[in-house]
Every structure is written in C-alpha cells, then in structure tokens.
N, C-alpha and C positions, 0 to 999 in steps of 0.2 A: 661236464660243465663247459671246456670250452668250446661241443659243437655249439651249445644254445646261443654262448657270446654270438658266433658267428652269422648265426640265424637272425638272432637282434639288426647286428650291422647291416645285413642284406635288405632286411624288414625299411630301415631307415633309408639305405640307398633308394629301394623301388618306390617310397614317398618322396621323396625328393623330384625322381625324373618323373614321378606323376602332376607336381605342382610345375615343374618345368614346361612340361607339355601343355597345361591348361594355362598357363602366361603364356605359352604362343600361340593358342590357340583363338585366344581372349579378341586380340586387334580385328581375324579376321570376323570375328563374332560381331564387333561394331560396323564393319565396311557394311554387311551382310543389313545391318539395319540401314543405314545410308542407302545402300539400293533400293532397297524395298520401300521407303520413304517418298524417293521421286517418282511421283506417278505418270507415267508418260501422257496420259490426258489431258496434265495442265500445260495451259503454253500463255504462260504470264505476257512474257514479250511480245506476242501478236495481238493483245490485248492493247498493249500499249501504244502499237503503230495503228491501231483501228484507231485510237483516239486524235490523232494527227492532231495536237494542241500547236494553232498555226502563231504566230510571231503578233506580234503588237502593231507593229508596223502594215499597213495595208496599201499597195500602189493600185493604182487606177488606170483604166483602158489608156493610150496616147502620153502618159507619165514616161518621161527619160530616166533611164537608170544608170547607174556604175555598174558594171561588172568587173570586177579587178585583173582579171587577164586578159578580158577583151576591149575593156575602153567601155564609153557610152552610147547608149543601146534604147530603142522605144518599145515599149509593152503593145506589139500589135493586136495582143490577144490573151481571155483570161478563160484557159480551156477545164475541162474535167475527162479524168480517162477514169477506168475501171481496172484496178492488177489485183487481178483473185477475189477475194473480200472486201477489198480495198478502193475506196474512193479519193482519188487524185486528184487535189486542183492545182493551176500550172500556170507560168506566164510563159507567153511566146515572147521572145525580145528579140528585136531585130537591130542589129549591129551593121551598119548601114557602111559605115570605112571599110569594114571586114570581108561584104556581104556574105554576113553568117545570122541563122535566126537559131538563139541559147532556148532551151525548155528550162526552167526552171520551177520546183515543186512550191508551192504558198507555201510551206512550213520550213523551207529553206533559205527563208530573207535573210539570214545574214551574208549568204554571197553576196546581195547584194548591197549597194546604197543611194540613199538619194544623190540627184546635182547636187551640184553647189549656190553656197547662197550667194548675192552681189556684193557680199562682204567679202565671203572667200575669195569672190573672182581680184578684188582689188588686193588684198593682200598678195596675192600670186603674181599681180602685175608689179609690184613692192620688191619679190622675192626676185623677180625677172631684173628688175632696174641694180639688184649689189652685184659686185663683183663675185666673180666665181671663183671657186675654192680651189687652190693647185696643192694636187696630193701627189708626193712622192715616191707612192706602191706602185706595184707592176700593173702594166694595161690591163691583164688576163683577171685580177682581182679588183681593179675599180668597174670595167665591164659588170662584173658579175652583181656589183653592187650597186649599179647602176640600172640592169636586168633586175631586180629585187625590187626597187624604188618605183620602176615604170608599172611592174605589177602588182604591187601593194593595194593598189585603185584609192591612193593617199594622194588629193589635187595639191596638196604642199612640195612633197614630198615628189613628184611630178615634176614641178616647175623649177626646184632644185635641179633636177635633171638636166633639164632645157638652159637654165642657167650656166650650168658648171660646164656645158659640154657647146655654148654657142663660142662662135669662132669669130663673131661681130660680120661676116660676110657671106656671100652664097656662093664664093669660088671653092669648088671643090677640092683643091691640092694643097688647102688649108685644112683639109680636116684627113685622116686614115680614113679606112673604107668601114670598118664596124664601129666608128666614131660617129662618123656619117650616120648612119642604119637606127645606130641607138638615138642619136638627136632627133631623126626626122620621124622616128615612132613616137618618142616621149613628147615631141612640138605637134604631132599630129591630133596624140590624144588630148594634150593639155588644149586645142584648138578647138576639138570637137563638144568639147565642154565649155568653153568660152563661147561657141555658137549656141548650143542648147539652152543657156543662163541669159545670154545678153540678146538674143533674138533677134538678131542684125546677119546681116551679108556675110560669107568666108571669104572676101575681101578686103572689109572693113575689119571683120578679126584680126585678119594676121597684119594690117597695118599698125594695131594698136600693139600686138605682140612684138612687131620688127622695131617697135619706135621704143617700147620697153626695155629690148634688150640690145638696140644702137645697131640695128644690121643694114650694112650696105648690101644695096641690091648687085650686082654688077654690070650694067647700064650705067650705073655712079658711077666706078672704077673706072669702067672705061671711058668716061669723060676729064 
C-alpha cells in the first residue's frame, strides 16, 4: 500500500512541473504572434512623408523671413528636388548680414516667421525708450540668457536685449568685450528688421534706433 501512496505523489509532482513548463512557455507563444503580425512590407511611415501635408502659412518669391538663429533673410527661390520617392519643395533664403543662403523644406514653416508688422516695429521702439533691467546674476548666466533671447527670432524679446545691454555710447571701454559682441548682434538683427518693415535707408534706421535708446556718438563726447 505504501509504494502506490508514493506513486500517487510522484503522479502529482510530474503534473505540476508540467503546467509549470506550459506558463513559461505561454509568454514566448505571444512574442511568436507579435512577430509574425508585423509584416515587413508595410511601411506606414513612408506613407506619411509621401504625403508632405505642407503648413497653412505660404511665402512668396522676394518675401523677408525670420529665421530665428540667423536673423532676417529673403526667399531668393522656391525650388523642387527629388530624395528617392520623394518630392521636395524648398525656399532658398538668403541672409544677406550673414552671407549665408538657409534651404528650407515648405512643410517646415514653422522655422520660420513672417517680419514684423508697423505696430510691432513701434512697440520695440517703446521697449528701446525704458530703462534697462540690472540683474544681479553672474555675467556667464545673463550671457547665456541673453544668447537665448537673441535666437528665439522673438522681435520683443530682441529689443529687450538691445535695451538692457545699451551703454547710452559708442565708447568701447564702457562695455566688456562679449557684452560688446552680444549688443552689436542683437542691434544688428533688431536693425535688419527695422530696415526690411520700414523701407528706409540703414542710416536713417539706426538714427531712429540711437534716438530711441539716447546713444551718444563719440564725435558728441569729444566735443
């Protein structure tokens, strides 16, 4: 009688590590469907970039643009290329302060943005006439945040720059040397958009700029 008990118990163990084996066998049994499901012939995604659904916004041949790391730029050209399957339309922008000409893809307008309107431009002359802001942080972190602001391609945000960082003069031993460098980038692009908007001379811009923000020439000084 007690081999049988014994037999019994063995009977139950080997069911046991049978159902054990078939739960772990189970997971790789799904992965197995999961592979076999993806068919390597579909390719959704290239599907998607055939359809290059381009942006709302449309610029036209001779239009001035922002590009926010490089300032403002004119559309010399609205080209088409061919990559694989794929039909490409593109602005040529020619950055003229830089001389750099950007390729830009149609379906990538949000790099860019339009000028500014005559409203903006006065507002910026507004931003130029208040006093500048004195912050107490270290040089290495207003730089940096000053570097942000100039590349933002934000004309407010811009003229704050030119604001907070003019020195009221054009004597250089008034300003540090990457103080200098950040001013005369942020006043060059805030200037290149004041000429693109206002259609006037970059003489008569930057008088209007210098009268905005009270700068002596030094020709004044020295008299």
């Amino acid at each position: 009688m007690a081999r049988k008990k014994k037999t019994k118990k063995t009977k139950k163990i080997k069911k046991t590590k049978a159902l054990n084996k078939n739960k772990l066998k189970a997971p790789t049994k799904i992965t197995d469907k999961k592979s076999l499901s993806q068919n390597p012939d579909e390719k959704p995604e290239i599907k998607k970039i055939k359809k290059q659904a381009t942006e709302k916004k449309a610029y036209n041949l001779k239009d001035f643009v922002v590009y926010p790391k490089h300032g403002v730029g004119k559309i010399t050209a609205i080209e088409k290329a061919t990559i694989g399957d794929i039909d490409i339309q593109f602005y040529k922008i020619l950055v003229e302060k830089e001389k750099l000409t950007l390729t830009v893809p149609i379906n990538q307008q949000s790099k860019l943005r339009p000028i500014a309107s005559i409203s903006q431009i006065n507002k910026c002359i507004s931003i130029l006439k208040t006093k500048p802001k004195i912050k107490r942080t270290m040089w290495s972190r207003r730089a940096q945040e000053y570097e942000q602001k100039i590349n933002s391609g934000k004309i407010y945000e811009l003229a704050e720059v030119v604001k907070d960082l003019n020195k009221n003069t054009d004597i250089i031993a008034d300003q540090s040397y990457s103080e200098r460098q950040l001013f005369e980038k942020a006043y060059d692009r805030l200037k290149s958009e004041f000429e693109a908007v206002l259609k006037i001379n970059p003489e008569d811009v930057q008088k209007k700029m210098d009268k905005a923000l009270g700068r002596i020439k030094i020709s004044e000084v020295a008299e």
